[in-house]
C-alpha positions in Angstrom: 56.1 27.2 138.7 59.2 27.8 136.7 62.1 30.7 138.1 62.8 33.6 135.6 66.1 32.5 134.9 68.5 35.6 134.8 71.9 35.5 132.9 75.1 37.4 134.3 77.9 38.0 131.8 81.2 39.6 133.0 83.9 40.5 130.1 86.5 41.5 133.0 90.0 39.2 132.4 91.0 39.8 135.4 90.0 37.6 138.2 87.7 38.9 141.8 87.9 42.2 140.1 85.2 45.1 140.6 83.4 43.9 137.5 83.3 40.8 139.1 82.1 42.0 142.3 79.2 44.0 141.1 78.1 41.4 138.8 77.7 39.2 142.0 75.8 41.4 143.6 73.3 42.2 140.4 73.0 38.3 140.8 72.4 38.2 144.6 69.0 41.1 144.1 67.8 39.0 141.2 68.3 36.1 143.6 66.5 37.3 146.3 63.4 38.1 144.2 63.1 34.9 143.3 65.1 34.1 140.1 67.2 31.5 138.9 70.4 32.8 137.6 73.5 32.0 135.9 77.3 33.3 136.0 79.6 33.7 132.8 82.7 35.2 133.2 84.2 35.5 129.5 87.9 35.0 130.2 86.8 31.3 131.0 85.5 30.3 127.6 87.3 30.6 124.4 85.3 32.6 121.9 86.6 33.0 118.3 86.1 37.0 117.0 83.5 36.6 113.9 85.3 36.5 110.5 81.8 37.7 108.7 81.5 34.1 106.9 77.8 34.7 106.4 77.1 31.0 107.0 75.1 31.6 110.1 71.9 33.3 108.0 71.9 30.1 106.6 72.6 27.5 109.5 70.9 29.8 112.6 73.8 29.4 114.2 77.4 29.7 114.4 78.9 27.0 112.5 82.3 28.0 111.6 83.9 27.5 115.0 83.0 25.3 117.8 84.0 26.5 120.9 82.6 28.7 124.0 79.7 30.4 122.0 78.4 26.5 121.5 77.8 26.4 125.3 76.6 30.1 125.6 73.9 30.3 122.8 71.7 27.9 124.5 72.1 29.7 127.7 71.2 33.0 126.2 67.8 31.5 124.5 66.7 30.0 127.8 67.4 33.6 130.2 64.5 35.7 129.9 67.0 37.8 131.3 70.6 40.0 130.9 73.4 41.6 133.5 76.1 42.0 131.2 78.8 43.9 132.3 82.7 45.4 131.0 85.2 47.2 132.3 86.1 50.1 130.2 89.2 49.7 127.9 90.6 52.3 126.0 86.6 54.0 126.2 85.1 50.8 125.0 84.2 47.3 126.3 87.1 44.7 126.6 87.9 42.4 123.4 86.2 39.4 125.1 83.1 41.3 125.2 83.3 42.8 121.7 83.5 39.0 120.7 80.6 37.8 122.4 78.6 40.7 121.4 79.7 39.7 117.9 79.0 36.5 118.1 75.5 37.0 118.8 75.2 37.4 115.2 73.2 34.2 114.0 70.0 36.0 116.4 69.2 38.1 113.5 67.2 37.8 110.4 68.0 39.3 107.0 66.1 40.4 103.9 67.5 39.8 100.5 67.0 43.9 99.3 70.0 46.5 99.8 70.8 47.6 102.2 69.2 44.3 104.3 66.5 44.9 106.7 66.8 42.8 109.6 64.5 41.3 112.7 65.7 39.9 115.7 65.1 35.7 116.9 64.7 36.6 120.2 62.1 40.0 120.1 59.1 40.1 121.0 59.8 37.5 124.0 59.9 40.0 127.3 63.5 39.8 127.6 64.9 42.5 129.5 68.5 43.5 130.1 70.5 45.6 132.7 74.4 46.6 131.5 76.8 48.7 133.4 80.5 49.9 133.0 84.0 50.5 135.4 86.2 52.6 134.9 89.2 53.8 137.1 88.5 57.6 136.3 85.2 59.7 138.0 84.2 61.4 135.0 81.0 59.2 133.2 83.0 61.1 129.9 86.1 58.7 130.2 83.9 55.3 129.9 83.6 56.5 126.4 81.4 54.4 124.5 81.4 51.6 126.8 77.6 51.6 128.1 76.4 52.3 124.0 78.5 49.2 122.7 76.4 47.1 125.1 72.9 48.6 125.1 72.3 49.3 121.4 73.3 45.9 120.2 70.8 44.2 122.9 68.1 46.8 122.0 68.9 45.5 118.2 68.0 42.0 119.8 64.9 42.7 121.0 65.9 43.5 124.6 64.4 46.0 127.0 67.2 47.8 128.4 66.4 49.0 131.6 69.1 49.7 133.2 72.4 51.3 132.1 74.6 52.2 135.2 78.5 53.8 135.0 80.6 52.8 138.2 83.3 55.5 137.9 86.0 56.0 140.1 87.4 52.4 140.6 90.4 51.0 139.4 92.4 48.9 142.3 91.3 44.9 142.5 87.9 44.5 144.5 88.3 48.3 145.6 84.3 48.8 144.5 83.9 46.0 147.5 83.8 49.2 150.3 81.5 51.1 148.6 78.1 49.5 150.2 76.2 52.4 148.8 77.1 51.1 145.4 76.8 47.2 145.9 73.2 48.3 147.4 72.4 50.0 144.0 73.4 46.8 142.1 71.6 44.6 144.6 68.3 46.7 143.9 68.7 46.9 140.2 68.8 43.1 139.9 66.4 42.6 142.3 64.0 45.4 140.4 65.0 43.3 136.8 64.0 39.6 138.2 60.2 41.4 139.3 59.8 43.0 136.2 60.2 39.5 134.3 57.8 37.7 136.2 
């Protein structure tokens, strides 16, 4: 029997931060229900923001530039399911993120009428999705529109969202690391996303 494979996307640039430590542990509770999963961390792949060419209604994918999204897209088609996490900048997600997220792009389908009406390539599939935010301050207010600027483009996809956590109050590298309470609620939520795909 195939594993649920489970993909975990962090858009932190900096390196064993606490966007990087929770999205381990999401990873470790989808692990030990049983699913296969896979890491991205964004600041390892050069992605290309999206100039609005238009060419990928045509081609069904991004042809204009060849580089990180190439190896991602077929990642993203085989993952039934999504941990994508940011840390919040400036009371959004970070610029690698916004890319990515742009990028995603050639997954829709368009009418021809004004304004377009559109369908998603990948509803209709079971794919679910979990996203969370850090940010340094304890008030959910300062994240902004962080947690929105992930969900609503993955419910546009076709995604279940069905989890959308804030981790306030962290700021110092790996400081999220001595809060077991919280790595415990990431462990369960990833563990409770890999059983709800099988």
């Amino acid at each position: 029997m195939n594993k649920t494979k489970i993909l975990g996307i962090g858009g932190s640039p900096r390196k064993n931060g606490n966007t990087d430590i929770l999205l381990d542990e999401f990873l470790k509770g989808a692990e030990s229900a049983g699913a296969e999963t896979k890491k991205v961390l964004l600041r390892d792949y050069s992605i290309e923001a999206c100039i609005g060419c238009e060419s990928c209604r045509k081609d069904g994918t991004c042809m204009q530039f060849h580089d990180g999204m190439q190896v991602l897209y077929p990642e993203i088609q085989t993952s039934k399911g999504l941990i994508v996490g940011s840390p919040t900048y400036n009371y959004n997600i970070t610029s690698s993120m916004k890319s990515f997220i742009d990028r995603l792009y050639p997954y829709y389908n368009f009418t021809d009428d004004r304004p377009r009406h559109y369908s998603s390539k990948l509803a209709n599939q079971g794919r679910k999705a979990i996203v969370f935010s850090v940010c340094e301050q304890a008030d959910v207010r300062d994240m902004g529109f962080a947690l929105e600027a992930l969900e609503m483009p993955l419910d546009a996809l076709g995604y279940e969202v069905t989890a959308k956590l804030p981790f306030t109050g962290y700021f110092d590298r790996g400081s999220v690391s001595k809060d077991t309470g919280v790595l415990k609620k990431a462990f369960e939520a990833g563990k409770r996303l890999a059983v709800s795909l099988r």
